[in-house]
C-alpha positions as a printed Julia matrix, in Angstrom:
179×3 Matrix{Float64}:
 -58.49   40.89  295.22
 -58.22   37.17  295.99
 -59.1    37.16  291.9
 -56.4    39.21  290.85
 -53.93   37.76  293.39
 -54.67   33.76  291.53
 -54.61   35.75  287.89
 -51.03   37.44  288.32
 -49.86   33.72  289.41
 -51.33   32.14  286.64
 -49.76   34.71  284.48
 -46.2    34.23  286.12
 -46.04   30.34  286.06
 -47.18   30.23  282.14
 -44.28   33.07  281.55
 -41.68   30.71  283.23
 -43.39   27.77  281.47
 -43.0    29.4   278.07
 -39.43   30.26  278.84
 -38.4    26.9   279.99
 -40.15   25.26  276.75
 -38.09   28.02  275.01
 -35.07   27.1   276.45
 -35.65   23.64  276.2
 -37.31   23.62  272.36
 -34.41   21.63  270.4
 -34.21   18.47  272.83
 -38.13   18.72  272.49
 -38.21   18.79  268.95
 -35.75   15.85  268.62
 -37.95   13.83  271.26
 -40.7    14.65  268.94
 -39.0    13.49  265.86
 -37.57   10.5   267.42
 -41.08    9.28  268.23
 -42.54    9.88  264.79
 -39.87    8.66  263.34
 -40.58    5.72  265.12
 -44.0     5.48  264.69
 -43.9     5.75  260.94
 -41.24    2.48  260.71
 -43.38    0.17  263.11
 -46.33    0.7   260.51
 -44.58    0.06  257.28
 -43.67   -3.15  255.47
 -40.75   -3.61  253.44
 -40.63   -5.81  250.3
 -38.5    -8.95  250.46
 -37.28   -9.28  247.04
 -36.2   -12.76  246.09
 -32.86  -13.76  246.32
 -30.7   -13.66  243.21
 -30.38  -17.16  241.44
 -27.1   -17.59  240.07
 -26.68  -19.7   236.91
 -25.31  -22.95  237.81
 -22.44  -24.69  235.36
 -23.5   -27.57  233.08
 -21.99  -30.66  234.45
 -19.22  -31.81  231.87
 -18.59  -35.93  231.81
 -15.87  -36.94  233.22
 -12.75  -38.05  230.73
 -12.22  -41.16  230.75
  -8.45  -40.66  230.25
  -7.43  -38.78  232.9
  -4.42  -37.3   230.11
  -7.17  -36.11  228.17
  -7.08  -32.36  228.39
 -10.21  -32.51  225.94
  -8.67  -30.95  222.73
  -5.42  -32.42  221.16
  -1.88  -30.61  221.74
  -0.45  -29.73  217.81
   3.01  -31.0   217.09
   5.6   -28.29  217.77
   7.71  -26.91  215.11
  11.73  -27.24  215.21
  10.78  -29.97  218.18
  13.23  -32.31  218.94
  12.6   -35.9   216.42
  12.92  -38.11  219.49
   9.46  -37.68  221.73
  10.75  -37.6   225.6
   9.49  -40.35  227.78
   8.1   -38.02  230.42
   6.66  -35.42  228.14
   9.23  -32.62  228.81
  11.66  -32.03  226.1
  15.29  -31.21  227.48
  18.26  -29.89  225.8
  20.97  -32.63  225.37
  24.3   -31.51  226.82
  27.55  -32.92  225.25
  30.66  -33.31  227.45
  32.37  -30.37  226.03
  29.48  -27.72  227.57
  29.39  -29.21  230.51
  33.46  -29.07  230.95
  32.66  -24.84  229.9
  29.95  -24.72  232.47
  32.07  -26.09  235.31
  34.84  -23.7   234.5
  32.39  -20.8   234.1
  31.14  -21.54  237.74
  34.62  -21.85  239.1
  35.56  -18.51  237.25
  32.78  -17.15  239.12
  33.23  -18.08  242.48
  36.95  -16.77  242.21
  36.1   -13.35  241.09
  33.47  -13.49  243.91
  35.87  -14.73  246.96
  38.16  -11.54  245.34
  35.82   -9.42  245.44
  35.02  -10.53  249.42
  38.35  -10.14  250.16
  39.4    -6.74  248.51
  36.07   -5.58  250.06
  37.17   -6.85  253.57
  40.51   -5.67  252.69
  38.84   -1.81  252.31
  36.46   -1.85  255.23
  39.79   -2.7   257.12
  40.92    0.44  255.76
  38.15    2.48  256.3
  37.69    1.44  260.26
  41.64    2.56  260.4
  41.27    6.15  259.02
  37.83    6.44  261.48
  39.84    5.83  264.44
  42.82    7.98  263.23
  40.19   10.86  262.61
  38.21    9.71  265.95
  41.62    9.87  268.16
  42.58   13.22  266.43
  39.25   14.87  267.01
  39.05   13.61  270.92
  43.09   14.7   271.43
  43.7    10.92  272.56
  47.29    9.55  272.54
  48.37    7.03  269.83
  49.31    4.79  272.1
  47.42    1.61  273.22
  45.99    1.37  276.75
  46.91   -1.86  278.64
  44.29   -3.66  280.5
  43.11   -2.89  283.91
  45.63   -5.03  285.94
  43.03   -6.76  289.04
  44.69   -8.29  292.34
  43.94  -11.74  292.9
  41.23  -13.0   294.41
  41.65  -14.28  297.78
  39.54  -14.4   301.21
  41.67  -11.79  302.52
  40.99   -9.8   300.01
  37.27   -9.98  299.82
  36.93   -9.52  303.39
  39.07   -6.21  302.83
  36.62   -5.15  300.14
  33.24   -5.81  302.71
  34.84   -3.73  305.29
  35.81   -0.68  302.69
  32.33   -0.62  300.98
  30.6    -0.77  304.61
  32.75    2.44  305.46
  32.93    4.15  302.06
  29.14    3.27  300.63
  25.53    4.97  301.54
  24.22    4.4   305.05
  21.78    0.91  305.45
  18.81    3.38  305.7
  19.4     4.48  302.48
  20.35    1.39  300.81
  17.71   -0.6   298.44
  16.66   -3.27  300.1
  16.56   -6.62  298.11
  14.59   -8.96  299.74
């Protein structure tokens, strides 16, 4: 009996063995694949391939002539007869272009300060009609509201303000305290 007893035990832990390797089977299988996986890159060698050589640049002389560009510049057609001194040709103004010019610039900035003012001259306008539309919407009365009118400061009066904020303000225990 003792036999049959140590069979029916053997038989029950390799059922709950077999289930927990069931239940278990895809962490196993990705143990098992991690340590292959491993094994298999420890014992392989990878090429080294040479590094690329670039081509380097033949070394060109240095001019001697530092205005030397190495090719010469053709002459330009329609240039000017007179060669410039610093190599930049320039258009030679007479005093008659430069008297238009000057009154072309002061034509300019006139229609622009016009333009500034007429502009001001709308957005004027435009705030006036807002506030008309703005005092019609909220039923407001045209007329202007004068200043809050303050007593003057004296130490009469601040005392009198202490002693009304002391009676008319929250209690202490409910005050913040600003320490």
């Amino acid at each position: 009996m003792d036999y049959i007893y140590y069979v029916f035990m053997i038989e029950e832990i390799f059922i709950e063995a077999v289930g927990w390797i069931f239940s278990h089977l895809p962490l196993i299988a990705t143990l098992i694949f991690m340590i292959f996986m491993n094994y298999t890159q420890r014992n392989k060698t990878r090429k080294k391939f040479p590094p690329i050589k670039k081509p380097q640049p033949k070394a060109q002389p240095a001019p001697s002539d530092p205005r030397d560009i190495g090719f010469e510049i053709p002459e330009l057609k329609r240039a000017p007869e007179e060669k410039p001194q610093d190599g930049v040709y320039r258009e030679q103004q007479s005093a008659d272009s430069l008297a238009i010019e000057a009154e072309e610039l002061a034509d300019e900035q006139n229609r622009y300060m016009k333009y500034l003012k007429e502009k001001t001259e709308q957005e004027k306008i435009m705030r006036e009609e807002e506030e008309k539309t703005y005092r019609a919407q909220a039923k407001l009365s045209a007329e202007v509201r004068k200043p809050l009118e303050l007593p003057p400061v004296t130490p009469q009066a601040l005392a009198t303000g202490i002693i009304y904020e002391e009676i008319l303000g929250k209690p202490k225990a409910l005050r913040r305290r600003k320490f």
